[in-house]
C-alpha positions in Angstrom: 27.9 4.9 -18.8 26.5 3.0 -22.1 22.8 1.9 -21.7 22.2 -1.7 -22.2 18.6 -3.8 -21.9 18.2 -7.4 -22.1 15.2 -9.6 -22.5 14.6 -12.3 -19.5 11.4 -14.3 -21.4 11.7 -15.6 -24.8 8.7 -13.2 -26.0 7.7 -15.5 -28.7 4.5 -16.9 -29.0 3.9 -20.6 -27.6 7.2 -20.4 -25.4 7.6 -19.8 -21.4 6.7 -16.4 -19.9 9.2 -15.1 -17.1 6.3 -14.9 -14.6 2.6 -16.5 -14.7 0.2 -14.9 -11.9 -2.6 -17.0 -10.6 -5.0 -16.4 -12.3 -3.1 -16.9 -16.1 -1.6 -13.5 -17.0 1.2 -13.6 -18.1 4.7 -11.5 -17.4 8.0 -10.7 -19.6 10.5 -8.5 -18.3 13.4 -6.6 -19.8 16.2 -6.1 -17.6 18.5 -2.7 -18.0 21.4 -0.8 -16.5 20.6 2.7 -14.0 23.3 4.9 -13.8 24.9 3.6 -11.1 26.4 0.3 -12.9 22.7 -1.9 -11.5 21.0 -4.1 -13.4 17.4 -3.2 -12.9 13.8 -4.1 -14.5 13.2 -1.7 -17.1 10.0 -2.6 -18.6 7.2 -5.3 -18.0 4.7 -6.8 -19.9 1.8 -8.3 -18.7 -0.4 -10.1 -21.0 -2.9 -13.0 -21.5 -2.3 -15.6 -23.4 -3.7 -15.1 -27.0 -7.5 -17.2 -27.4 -7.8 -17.5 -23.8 -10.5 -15.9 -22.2 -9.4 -13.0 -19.9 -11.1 -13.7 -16.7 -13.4 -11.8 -14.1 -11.6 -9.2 -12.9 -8.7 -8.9 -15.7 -5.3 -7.5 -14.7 -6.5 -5.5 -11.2 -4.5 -3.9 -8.3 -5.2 -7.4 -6.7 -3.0 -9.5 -9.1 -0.5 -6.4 -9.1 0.3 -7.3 -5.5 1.3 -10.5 -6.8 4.3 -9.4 -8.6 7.2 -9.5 -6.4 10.4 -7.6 -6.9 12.8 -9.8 -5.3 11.7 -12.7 -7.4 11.9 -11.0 -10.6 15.6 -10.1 -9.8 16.0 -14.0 -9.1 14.5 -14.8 -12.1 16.7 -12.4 -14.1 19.5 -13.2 -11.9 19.9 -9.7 -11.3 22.7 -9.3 -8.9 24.1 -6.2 -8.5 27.5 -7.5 -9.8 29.3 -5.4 -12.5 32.4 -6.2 -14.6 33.2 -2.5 -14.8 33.6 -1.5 -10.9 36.2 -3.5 -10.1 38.1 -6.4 -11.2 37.0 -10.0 -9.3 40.9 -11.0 -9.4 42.0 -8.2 -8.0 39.1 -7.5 -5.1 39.8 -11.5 -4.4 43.4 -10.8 -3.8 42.3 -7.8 -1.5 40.0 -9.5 0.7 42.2 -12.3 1.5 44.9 -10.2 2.3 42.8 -8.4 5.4 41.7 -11.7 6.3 45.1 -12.8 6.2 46.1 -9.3 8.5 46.0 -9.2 11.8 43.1 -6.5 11.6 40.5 -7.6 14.1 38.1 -4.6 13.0 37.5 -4.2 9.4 37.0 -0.6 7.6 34.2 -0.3 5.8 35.9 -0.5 2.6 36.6 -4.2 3.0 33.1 -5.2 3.3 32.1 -3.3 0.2 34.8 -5.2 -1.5 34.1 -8.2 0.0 29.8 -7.5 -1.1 31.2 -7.1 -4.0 32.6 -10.7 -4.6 29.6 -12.2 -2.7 27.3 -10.9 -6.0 30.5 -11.5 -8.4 30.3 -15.3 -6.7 26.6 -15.6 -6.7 26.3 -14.3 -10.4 29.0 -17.5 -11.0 27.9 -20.2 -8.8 24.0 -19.2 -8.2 23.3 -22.1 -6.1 26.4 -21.9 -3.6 27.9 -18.5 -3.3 29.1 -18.3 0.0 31.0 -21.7 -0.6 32.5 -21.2 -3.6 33.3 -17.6 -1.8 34.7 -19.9 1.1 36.8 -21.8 -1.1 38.2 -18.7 -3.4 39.2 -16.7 0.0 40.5 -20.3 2.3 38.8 -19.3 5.3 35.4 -21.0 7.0 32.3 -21.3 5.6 30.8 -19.6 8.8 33.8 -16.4 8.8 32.1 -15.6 5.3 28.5 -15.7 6.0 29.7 -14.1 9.6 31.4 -11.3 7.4 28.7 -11.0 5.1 25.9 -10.6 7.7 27.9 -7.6 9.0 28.3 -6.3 5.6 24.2 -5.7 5.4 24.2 -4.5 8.7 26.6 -1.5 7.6 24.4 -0.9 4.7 26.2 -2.5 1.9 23.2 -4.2 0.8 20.7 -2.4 -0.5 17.9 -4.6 0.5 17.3 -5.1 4.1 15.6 -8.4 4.3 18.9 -9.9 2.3 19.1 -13.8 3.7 21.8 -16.2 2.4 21.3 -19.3 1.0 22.3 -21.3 4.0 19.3 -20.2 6.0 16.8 -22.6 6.1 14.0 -20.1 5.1 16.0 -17.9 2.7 17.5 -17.6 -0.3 20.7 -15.9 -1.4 20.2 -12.5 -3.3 20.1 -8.4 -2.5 21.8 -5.8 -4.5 24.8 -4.0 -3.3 23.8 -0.5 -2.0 24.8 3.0 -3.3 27.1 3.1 -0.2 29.5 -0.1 -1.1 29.4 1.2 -4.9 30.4 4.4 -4.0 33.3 2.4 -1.8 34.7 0.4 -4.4 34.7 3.5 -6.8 36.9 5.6 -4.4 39.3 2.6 -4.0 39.8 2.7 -7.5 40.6 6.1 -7.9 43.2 5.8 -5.1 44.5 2.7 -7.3 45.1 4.9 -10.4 46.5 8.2 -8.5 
């Protein structure tokens, strides 16, 4: 798969940094792609600003602690959601049909696909996800945040403290795990056979 990097903070002088830690410094990220598909940080910068004084203490293990994953992936809006595992329109199409089945228990393959749209929506519509999802698939709100819940429960998140947006204390993100990419992949190898 081609290697690609992209800069989150403008990097020039005088403009917003992507992160500023308490006590000043400042933080620029570049985002790039693993080898599984993932967008993922692939280099930081921490910096102060030029003519400021640095103070006490400088960049220490302390202010390290205050760099937090999860919010750098917000900031970068770094879902997992790639254009080349699967096609939206087609996964869509899919998922509704099993809703639309009379399945009562759903293989794991549909809730890898399903993950799938969940980033693909949330990528889209970063504020609402699971209601634009809603609206896309025709069912209830709740079945989609119901279905989703049991996706990370399966393990196709990759990060267990996932939340959606609809919980009072969360805040929709995660990162679909090896396990649903692997899914989707082997669905689309029995597509082209």
């Amino acid at each position: 798969m081609e290697k690609s990097s992209r800069k989150i903070g403008s990097g020039k002088p005088g403009l917003t940094k992507d992160i500023v830690l308490s006590n000043g410094a400042e933080i620029d990220f570049k985002m790039g792609i693993d080898e599984n598909g993932m967008e993922v940080i692939q280099s930081m910068e921490i910096s102060f600003p030029k003519n400021a004084p640095i103070p006490s203490g400088g960049i220490n293990a302390i202010l390290l602690r205050e760099i937090k994953i999860e919010e750098i992936r917000r900031i970068a809006g770094a879902s997992s959601w790639n254009s080349t595992l699967a096609d939206p329109n087609e996964v869509l199409g899919f998922v509704k049909q099993e809703f639309e089945s009379d399945r009562r228990i759903y293989l794991d393959e549909f809730y890898a696909h399903l993950s799938f749209l969940y980033f693909y929506y949330l990528k889209e519509f970063p504020n609402s996800p699971t209601s634009k999802l809603s609206d896309a698939l025709d069912i209830p709100r709740k079945t989609v945040v119901n279905r989703l819940t049991k996706a990370r429960q399966i393990g196709m998140f990759e990060n267990s403290d996932f939340v959606y947006e609809s919980s009072p204390t969360g805040r929709s993100g995660g990162q679909l795990s090896k396990k649903a990419i692997l899914l989707i992949k082997q669905t689309n190898r029995k597509k082209k056979i």
